[in-house]
N, C-alpha and C positions, 0 to 999 in steps of 0.2 A: 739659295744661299747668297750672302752679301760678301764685296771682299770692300779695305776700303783701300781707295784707290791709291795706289803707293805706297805701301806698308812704312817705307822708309820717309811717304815725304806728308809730312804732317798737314793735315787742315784738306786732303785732297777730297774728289767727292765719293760718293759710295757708288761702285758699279759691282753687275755683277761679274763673281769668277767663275766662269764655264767653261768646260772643255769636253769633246767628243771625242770616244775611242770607238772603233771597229771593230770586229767580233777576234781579230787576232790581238788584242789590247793596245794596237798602234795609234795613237792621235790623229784625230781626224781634222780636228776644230779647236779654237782657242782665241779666248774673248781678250778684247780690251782689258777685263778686269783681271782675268786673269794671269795678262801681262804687266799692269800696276800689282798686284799679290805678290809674283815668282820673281818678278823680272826680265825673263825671257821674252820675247818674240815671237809670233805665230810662226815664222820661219825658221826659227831654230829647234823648236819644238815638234812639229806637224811631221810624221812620217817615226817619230821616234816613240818607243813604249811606253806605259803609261809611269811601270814600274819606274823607271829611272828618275824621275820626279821626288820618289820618295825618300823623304830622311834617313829610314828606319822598314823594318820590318812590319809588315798588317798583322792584328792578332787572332789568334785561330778562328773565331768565329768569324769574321769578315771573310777569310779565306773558305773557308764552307761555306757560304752564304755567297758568297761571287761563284764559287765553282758551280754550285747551284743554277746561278743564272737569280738568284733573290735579291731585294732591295737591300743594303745596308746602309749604317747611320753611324760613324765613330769619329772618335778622336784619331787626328792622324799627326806625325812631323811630316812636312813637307821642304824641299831642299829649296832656296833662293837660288839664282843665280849667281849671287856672291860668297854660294857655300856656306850661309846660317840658316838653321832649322827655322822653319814657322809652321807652330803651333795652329793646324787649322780642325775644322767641323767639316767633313767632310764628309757627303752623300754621293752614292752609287745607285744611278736607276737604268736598270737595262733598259735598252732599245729593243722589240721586236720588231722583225724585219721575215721578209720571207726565206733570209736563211737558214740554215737551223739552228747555227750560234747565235745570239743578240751582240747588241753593239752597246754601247754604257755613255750614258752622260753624268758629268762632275760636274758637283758642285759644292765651292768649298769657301768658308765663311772662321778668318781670322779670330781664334780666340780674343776675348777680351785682355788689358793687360795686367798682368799679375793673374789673371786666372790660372795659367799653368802652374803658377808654382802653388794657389789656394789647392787646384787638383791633385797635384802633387803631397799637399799639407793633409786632404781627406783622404787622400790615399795609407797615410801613412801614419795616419793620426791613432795610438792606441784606444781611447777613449772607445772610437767606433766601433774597433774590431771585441773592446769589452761587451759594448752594449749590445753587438750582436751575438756573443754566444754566453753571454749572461743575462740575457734576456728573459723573464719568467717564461714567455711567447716559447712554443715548440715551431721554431720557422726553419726555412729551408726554400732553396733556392733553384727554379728546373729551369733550365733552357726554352725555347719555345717549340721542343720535339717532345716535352715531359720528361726530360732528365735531370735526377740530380745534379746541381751544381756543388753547391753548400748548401752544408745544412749546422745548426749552433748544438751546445751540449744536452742541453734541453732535448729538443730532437733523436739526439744521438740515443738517448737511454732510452726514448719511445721505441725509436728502431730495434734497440737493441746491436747495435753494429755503431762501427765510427762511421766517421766523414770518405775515408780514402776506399770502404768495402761499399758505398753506395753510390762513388758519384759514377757517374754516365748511364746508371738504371732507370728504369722508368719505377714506378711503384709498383704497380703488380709482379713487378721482376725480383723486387727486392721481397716482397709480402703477397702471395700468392691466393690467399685467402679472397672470396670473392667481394667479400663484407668493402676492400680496398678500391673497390670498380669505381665506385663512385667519386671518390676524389678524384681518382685518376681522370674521369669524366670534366671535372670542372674545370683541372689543370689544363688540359683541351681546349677547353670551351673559353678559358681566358684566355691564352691565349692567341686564340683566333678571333676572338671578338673585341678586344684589348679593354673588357667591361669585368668589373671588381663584382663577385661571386662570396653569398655567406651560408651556411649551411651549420644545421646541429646534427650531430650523429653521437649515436652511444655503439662503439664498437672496444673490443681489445686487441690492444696492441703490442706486438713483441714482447716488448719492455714491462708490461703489469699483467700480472697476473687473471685478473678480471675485467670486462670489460668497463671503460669509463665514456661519461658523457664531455662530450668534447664540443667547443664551438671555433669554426673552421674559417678562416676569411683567406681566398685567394684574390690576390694583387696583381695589375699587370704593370711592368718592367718598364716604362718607355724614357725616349729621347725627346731632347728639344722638340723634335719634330711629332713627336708621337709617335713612334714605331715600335712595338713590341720585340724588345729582345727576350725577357724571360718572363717568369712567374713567380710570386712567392707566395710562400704559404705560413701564414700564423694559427697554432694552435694553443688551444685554449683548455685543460682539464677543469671543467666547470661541474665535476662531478658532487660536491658537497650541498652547492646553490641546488644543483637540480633534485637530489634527493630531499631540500626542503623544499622544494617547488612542489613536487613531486607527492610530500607527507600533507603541505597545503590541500592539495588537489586532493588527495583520500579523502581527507579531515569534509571539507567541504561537499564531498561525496557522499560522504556518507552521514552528515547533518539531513541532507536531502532527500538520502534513501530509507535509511533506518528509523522507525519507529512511524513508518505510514500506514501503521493497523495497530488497533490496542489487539493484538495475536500475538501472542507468545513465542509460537514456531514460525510463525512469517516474520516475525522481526529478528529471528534466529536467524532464521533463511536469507535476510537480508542484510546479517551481517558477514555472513558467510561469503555472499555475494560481492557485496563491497572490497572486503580482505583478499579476495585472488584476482589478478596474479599476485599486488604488490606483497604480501603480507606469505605469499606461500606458492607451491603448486596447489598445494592438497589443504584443505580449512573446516575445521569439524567444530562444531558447538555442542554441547553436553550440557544438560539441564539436569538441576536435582528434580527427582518426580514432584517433591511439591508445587514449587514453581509453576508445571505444570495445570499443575491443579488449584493453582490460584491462593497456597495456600502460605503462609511464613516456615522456610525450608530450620531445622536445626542446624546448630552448633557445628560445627565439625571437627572432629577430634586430632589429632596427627600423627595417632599411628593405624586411623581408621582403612578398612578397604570398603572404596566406593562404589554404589551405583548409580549411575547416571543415564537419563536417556539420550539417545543422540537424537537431536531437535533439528540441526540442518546439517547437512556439507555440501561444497564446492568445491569440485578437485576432477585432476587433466585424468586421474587414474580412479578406477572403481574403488572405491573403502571395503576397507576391512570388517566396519561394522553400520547394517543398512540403517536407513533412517527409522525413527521411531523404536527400534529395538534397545534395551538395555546393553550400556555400554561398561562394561566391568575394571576397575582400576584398583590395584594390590595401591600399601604403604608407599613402594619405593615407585609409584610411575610418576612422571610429569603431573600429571592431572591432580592428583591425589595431592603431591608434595606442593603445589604452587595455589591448591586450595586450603589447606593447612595453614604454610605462610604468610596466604595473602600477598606475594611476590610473583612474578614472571620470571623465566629462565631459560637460559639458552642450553640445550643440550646436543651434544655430538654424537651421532648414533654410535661411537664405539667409547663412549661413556659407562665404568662400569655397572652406574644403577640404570642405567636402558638395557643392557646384556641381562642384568637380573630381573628388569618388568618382562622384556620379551622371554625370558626363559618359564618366566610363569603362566605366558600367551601365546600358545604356542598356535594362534591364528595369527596375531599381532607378526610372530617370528617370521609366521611362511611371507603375509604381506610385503616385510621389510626385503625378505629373501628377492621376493619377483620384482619390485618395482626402487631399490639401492636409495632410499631416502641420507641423505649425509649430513642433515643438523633440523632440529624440530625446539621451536621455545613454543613455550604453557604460559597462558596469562588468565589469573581468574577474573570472571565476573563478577563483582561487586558493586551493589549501590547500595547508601544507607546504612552502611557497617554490616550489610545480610550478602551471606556467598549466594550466590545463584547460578553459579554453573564454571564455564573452563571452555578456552578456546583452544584450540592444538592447530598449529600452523607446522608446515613440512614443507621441505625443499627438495628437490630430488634431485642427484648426479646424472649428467656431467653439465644440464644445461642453466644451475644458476651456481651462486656462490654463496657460502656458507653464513650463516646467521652473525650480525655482530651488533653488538650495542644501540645503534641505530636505529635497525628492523626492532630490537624488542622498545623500544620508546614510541615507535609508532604503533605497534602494536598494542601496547599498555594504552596510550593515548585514547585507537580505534575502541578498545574493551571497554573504558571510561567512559566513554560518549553513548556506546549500543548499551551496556550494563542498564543505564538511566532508563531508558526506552525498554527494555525487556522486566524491569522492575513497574515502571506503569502498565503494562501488561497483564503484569501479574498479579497487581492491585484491581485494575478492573477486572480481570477476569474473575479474583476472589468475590468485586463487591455482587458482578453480574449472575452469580453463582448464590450469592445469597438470595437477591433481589429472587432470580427466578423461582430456588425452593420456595420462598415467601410465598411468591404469585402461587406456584402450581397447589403450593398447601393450602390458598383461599381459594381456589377453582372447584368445580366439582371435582371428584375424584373418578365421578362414573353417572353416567345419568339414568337412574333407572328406569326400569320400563312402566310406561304412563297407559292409562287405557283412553285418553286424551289421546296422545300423538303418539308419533314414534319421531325420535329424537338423537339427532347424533351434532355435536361441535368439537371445535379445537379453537388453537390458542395460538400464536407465533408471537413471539419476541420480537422486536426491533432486531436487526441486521446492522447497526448501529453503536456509535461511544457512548448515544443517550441510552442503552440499557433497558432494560424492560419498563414498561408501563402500565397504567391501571386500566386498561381493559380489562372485560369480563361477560360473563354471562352466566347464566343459570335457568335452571325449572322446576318450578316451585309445583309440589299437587297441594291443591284447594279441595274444599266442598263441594260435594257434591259431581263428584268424579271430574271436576273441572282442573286446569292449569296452567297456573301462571309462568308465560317465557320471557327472559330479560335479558337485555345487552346494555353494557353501559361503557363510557371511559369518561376515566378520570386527567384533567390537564397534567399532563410532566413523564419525567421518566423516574425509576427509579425506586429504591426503599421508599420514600415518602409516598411514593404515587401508590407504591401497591398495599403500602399498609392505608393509603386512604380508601383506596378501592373497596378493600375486607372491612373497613366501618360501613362503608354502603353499602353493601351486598349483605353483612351480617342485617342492617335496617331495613333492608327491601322486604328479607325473609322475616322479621321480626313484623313489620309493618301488614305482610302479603298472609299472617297467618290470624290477623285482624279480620281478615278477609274487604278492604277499600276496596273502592273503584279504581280505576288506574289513575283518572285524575288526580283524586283524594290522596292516593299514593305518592305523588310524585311532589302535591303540595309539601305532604309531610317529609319528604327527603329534603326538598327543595330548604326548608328549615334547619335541619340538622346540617347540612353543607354548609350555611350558614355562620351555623354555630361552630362547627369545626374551624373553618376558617377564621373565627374570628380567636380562636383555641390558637391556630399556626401564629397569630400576627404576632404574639409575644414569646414563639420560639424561634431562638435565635438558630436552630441549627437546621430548621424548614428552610427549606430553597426559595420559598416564595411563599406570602402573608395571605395571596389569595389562591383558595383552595375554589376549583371550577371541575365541572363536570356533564356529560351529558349521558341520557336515559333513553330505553324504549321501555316500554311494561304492558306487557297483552297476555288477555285472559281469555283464552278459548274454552267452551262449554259445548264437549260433545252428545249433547243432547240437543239444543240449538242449533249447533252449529255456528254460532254466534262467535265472534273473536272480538273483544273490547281492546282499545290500543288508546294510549295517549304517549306523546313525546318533548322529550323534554330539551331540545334544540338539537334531535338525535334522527340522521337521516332514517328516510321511509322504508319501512320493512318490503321486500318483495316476494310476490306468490304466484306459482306457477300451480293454475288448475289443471284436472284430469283430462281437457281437452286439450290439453298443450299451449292454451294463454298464457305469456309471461306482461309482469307486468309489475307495477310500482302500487303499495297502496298507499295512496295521497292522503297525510294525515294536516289535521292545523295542527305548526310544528308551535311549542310552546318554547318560552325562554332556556337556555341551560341553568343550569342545576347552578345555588349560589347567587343567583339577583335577587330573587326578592320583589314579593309585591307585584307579581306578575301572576294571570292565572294561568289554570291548563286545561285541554277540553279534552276528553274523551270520546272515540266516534265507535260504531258499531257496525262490523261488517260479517256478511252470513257467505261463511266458504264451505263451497260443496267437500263430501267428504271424499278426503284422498288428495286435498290441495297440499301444495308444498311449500311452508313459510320459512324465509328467510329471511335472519335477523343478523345483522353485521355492525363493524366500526369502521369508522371513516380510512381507519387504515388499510382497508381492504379496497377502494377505489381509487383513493389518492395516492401518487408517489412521485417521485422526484421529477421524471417525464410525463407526467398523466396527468391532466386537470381532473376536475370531478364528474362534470358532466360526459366526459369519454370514459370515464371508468364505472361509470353507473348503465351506459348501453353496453361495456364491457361485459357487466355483469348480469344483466340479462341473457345476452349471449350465450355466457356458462351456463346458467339456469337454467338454456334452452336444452342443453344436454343432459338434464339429470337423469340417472341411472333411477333402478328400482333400490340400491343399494343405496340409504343414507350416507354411510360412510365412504363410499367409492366417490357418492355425489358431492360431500367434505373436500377432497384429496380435488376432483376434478375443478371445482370451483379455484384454490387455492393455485393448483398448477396452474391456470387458465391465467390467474387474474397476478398472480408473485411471481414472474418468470425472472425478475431482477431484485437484488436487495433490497429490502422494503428498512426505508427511514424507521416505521410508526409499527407498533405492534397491534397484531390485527384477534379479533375476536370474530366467529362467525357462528350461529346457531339454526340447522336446519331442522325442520318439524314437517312433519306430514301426518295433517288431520283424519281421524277415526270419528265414525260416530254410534251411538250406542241404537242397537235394535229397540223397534218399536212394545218387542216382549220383553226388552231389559228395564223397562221404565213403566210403574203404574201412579196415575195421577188422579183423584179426586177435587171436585170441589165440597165445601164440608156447610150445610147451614150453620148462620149463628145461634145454635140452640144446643142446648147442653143436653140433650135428650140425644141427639145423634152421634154420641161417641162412644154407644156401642156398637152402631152402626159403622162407624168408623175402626175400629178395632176388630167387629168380625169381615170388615173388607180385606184388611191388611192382614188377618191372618186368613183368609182365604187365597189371597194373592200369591202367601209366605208358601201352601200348599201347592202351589200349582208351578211353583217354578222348586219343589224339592227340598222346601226350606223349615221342614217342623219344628229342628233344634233347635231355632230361632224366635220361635210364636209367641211364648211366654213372656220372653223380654220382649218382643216387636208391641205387645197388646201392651206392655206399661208405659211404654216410650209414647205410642200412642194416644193413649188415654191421658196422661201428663199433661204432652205439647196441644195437642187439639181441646183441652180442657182450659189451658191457663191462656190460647190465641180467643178462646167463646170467651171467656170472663173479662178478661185484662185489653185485648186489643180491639181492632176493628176491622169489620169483612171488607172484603171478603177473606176467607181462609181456606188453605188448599192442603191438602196432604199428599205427598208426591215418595214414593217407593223405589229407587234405583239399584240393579242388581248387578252392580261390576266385581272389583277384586273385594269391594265391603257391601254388605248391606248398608244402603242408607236411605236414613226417616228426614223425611223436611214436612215442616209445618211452616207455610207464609201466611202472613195478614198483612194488615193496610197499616197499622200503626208502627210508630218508629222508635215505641221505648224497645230498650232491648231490656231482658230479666237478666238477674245476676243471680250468682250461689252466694247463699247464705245457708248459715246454719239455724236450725229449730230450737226454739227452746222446751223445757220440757211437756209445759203443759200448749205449748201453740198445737192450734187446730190444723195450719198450714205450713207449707215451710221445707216440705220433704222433699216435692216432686222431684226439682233440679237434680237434689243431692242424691236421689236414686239413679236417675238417669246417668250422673257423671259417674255413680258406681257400677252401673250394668253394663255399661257399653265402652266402646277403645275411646272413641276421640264425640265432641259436642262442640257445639259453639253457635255462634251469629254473625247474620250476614244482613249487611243494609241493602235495599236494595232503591233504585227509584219513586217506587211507590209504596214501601214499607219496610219488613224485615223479613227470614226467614233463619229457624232456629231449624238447628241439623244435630243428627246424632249418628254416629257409624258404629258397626259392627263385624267380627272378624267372619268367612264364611266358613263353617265347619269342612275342614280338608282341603283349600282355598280350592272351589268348585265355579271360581266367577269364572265368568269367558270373555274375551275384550277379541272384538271381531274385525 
């Protein structure tokens, strides 16, 4: 501290005023300056108390802070020796010494002038004492032991007590509640560290009913010098701000959460989720069952009783009704009434239409009984002017407060935002629900039993918002106990994809009962895609003008053994033989389906019998983690494991190679090769001379005798005598007549010539003209097949008792 030197004599210079007291408060020591301050003398002073110096009385803190043995820092009078007070700043800092009292040095520093009486002017000034207990601020004033001092009116009503029942408490004295620890902690911690402390808390206080969010700044108290005498505290009920902070932060929430599955019940669930705590304890979602089903819910009437299923809940307490079970709602419930209105509603469980829904639920009743719910509002689901369901929000006594205007605004808000999200749901889920009947009703329905193969496939959907896709497969039976396997996909997801699919597949079958080669086959699709395509470019509600697709088509002939394959930009079928080889058959892969002006080859490969082919779509090796070439040794692998059980071998393939949600929907078609006994097949070669087609006709009914087949002779000898008459006249050799005995008798006649005959009719007096039209009359099915080196005409018949054997 500074004194200045002569208080009385102007212009002197600045020294300091210092004085030492002894532990019994007798002076010890006394400066220069302090003799320019007082007046006195080191000799008049020194041996005398400290106390007698003073104008006036110290104020209570100073004396508990001295008695202490503590620093202090105040305003004091101080006596002249000419008997006028002066106004000084005067510091007290103990001496330690190895007594056990301390000893105190002063120092004291002459108010400026006119500040006593400014001090005076603050002191007294009402203004001050308005702005301190009309302050919005909840403030209050503690000591630096955590006492109240003062506290404003503000304050007061938080307490709930005045000024005079709480000063000298600490806080937890006054509010016992442990929720208070905390400030009480900062008040501490400021003042002992003399550093400003801010803090948010949401607690209740005496004074309100509920708890409020509160933002808390503690202050510390000091002197010119810095010395903490107290603390204060400003509070803040920032409850309004934070509850739209707060409705922010859901809203934002739950843009983010809800609606991350086109799933009807996950987006339930995830509104559910979102809604507690803010919105409830307890949060139930109720769907109309269409909804569920993807379908446009009705009307709803208003004095209807509803059912609804419950799709998700969230809540601290088990429900009363489980998930997925029908949840039943009379006229007079919440659910019912706020889907009627189209309004949300706050309701108090001793409302009397809850007293009359729970008297009609008497599960609802015992619920309310065990776990004391005390206010629940209903906000229906709506999007697009269509109800789709009801949310029921509950709060439970004693640990929150009761529903009010607020909570249903955010609540209505949150049903607004998921409603949207649970109506696209349910729009996909209607369109994916058509798309799939579409698919499964172009798929086979069942693949019958072949004496070719034995044959088992499936289908998987996409896992996906794209929806199903135009994959497929089939197995077509041919001539001549032969049959054709196919897999194809079409580009896209969707109605479009699958309705273009079932134009391919209807062609392949249409094409495949022409009997082509697979080449020949795939040129002629290759055209109609084409042409479809060029069908989509000028429909405006096709997702895309280019219509693309890719193909396999293999003809297996168990008699050969022979399997013809061509592809049409369609990965390679793989075949695992009887000695456990797995392996890829490498085909030249031709364009996909749709370019145009590209050829395709056909290759020929001879699998022993009891091989196992597998024909698949690219969705089955590729997927979001897997390139192709890992999902193709993938798939080997599975292959390695086939069972004796087709279908077992299906599943084990699928689970092998789908362990995660597959983007693309997959088609897979396994076959395991048969081939027909050397006594199920009799084959001539025939001269070209029309002399030997009796010769030929008593072969084939000796043949017809030896495998049991009399009932058939009659017809076999005309079918014969026809074909082998009309390949000696019309074609060229060579010509062969071939007898196969599976689930049909069938006649093949081949030659070397490539016209094919047609049905016509005879006229009256024509000499020729019959044959065809008899054969197409005696026997089931007839036709022609091209082959490499010519034709061969076929004609099947049913076996009496079906007596075939497929071995």
């Amino acid at each position: 501290m500074n004194a200045q030197a002569g208080a009385g004599r102007p212009g002197a210079a600045m020294v300091a005023a210092v004085a030492v007291a002894g532990p019994d408060g007798e002076l010890a020591g006394w400066s220069s300056g302090a003799q320019d301050l007082l007046g006195y003398s080191a000799a008049e002073v020194v041996g005398r108390p400290a106390t007698a110096l003073l104008g006036g009385g110290l104020p209570a803190s100073a004396r508990e802070r001295l008695a202490a043995q503590q620093e202090w820092v105040g305003r004091v009078a101080l006596r002249h020796r000419d008997g006028h007070p002066v106004d000084c700043l005067l510091r007290a800092c103990p001496l330690r010494a190895a007594e056990v009292r301390a000893g105190w040095l002063f120092e004291a520093e002459p108010l400026a002038a006119g500040a006593a009486s400014y001090e005076d002017e603050r002191a007294n000034d009402t203004l001050l004492r308005w702005a301190f207990d009309q302050s919005p601020f909840a403030l209050a004033i503690y000591d630096t032991e955590g006492r109240f001092l003062r506290i404003n009116e503000p304050m007061a009503r938080q307490l709930a007590a005045p000024e005079n029942e709480v000063r000298g408490l600490r806080i937890t004295e006054h509010m016992p509640d442990p929720a208070f620890r905390l400030p009480e902690r900062y008040v501490d911690r400021v003042a002992a560290t003399g550093e400003p402390e801010h803090v948010e808390n949401f607690v209740r206080v005496p004074g309100e009913p509920s708890p409020h969010a509160w933002i808390v700044h503690f202050a510390p108290l000091k002197d010119q010098a810095g010395t903490v005498h107290g603390v204060q505290l400003a509070a803040l009920d920032f409850s309004e701000q934070a509850a739209a902070r707060e409705r922010l932060a859901l809203l934002d929430r739950a843009s983010r959460s809800i609606g991350s599955s086109l799933d009807v019940v996950r987006t339930a669930q995830e509104l559910a989720d979102v809604a507690v705590p803010v919105c409830g304890d307890f949060v139930s979602v109720d769907l109309l069952e269409p909804v569920l089903r993807g379908e446009e819910p009705a009307p709803i009437l208003a004095d209807a009783h509803l059912l609804l299923r419950r799709a998700a809940v969230c809540a601290t307490v088990p429900p009363a009704v489980e998930l997925g079970r029908t949840a039943s709602y009379p006229e007079s419930s919440p659910v019912a009434r706020c889907l009627a209105t189209g309004q949300g509603a706050i309701h108090h469980i001793t409302d009397p239409e809850i007293a009359h829904w729970l008297a009609e639920d008497p599960e609802r009743a015992a619920w309310v009984r065990e776990y004391r719910p005390h206010s629940m509002l209903a906000v229906p689901l709506r999007a697009r002017g269509t109800n789709l369901g009801a949310i029921l929000c509950v709060r439970l006594a004693p640990h929150t407060a009761p529903y009010g205007p607020e909570d249903l605004r955010i609540a209505e808000e949150l049903a607004t935002r998921a409603a949207v999200c649970i109506d696209n749901a349910r729009r996909y889920t209607g369109e994916r629900t058509t798309a799939l009947a579409l698919q499964h009703s172009l798929l086979p329905q069942e693949l019958s039993e072949q004496v070719a193969v034995e044959v088992a496939g499936r289908y998987l959907p996409a896992d996906s918002r794209a929806g199903v896709g135009g994959d497929w497969y089939d197995v077509i039976p041919l001539s001549g106990a032969r049959v054709a396997l196919v897999v194809g996909d079409v580009v896209g997801h969707g109605i479009h994809a699958s309705a273009a699919m079932g134009r391919l597949r209807t062609a392949v079958r249409t094409l495949a009962d022409v009997d082509l080669a697979p080449d020949e086959l795939l040129a002629h699709l290759d055209d109609l895609v084409i042409r479809l395509g060029t069908g989509r470019a000028a429909d405006v509600h096709a997702p895309d003008s280019d219509l693309g697709a890719t193909c396999l088509y293999a003809v297996y002939d168990p008699v050969s053994r022979i399997c013809s394959l061509a592809s049409a930009g369609h990965p390679d079928p793989a075949v695992v033989t009887p000695d456990g080889t797995v392996d890829f058959l490498r085909l030249p892969t031709g364009p996909p389906l749709g370019l145009g002006g590209l050829p395709f080859e056909s290759v020929d490969r001879r699998l022993p019998e009891g091989s196992l082919l597998a024909l698949y779509t690219d969705g089955l090796i590729e997927t979001r983690h897997r390139d192709v070439d890992v999902g193709l040794d993938a798939l080997l692998t599975a292959l390695g494991g086939a069972e004796p059980s087709l279908e077992n071998t299906c599943d084990l393939v699928l689970g092998a190679m789908l362990a995660e949600p597959n983007p693309d929907d997959v088609a897979l078609l396994v076959a395991r090769t048969r081939a027909l006994d050397a006594e199920q097949v009799a084959e001539w070669e025939v001269p070209s001379d029309p002399a030997v087609v009796a010769e030929a006709r008593a072969r084939a009914t000796a043949q017809l005798q030896a495998w049991g087949l009399d009932a058939l002779a009659f017809v076999t000898e005309l079918v014969v005598s026809e074909l082998v008459t009309n390949a000696i006249r019309y074609a060229a050799p060579p010509v062969r007549l071939r007898l196969i005995k599976e689930r049909t008798l069938v006649c093949e006649v081949s030659d070397a010539s490539s016209t094919a005959p047609h049905l016509r009719r005879a006229r009256t007096y024509d000499e020729g003209g019959r044959g065809l039209m008899l054969v197409a009359q005696l026997t089931d099915r007839w036709g022609t097949r091209h082959t490499g080196t010519g034709k061969t005409i076929w004609a099947e018949q049913a076996l009496p008792g079906g007596t075939g054997e497929v071995r």
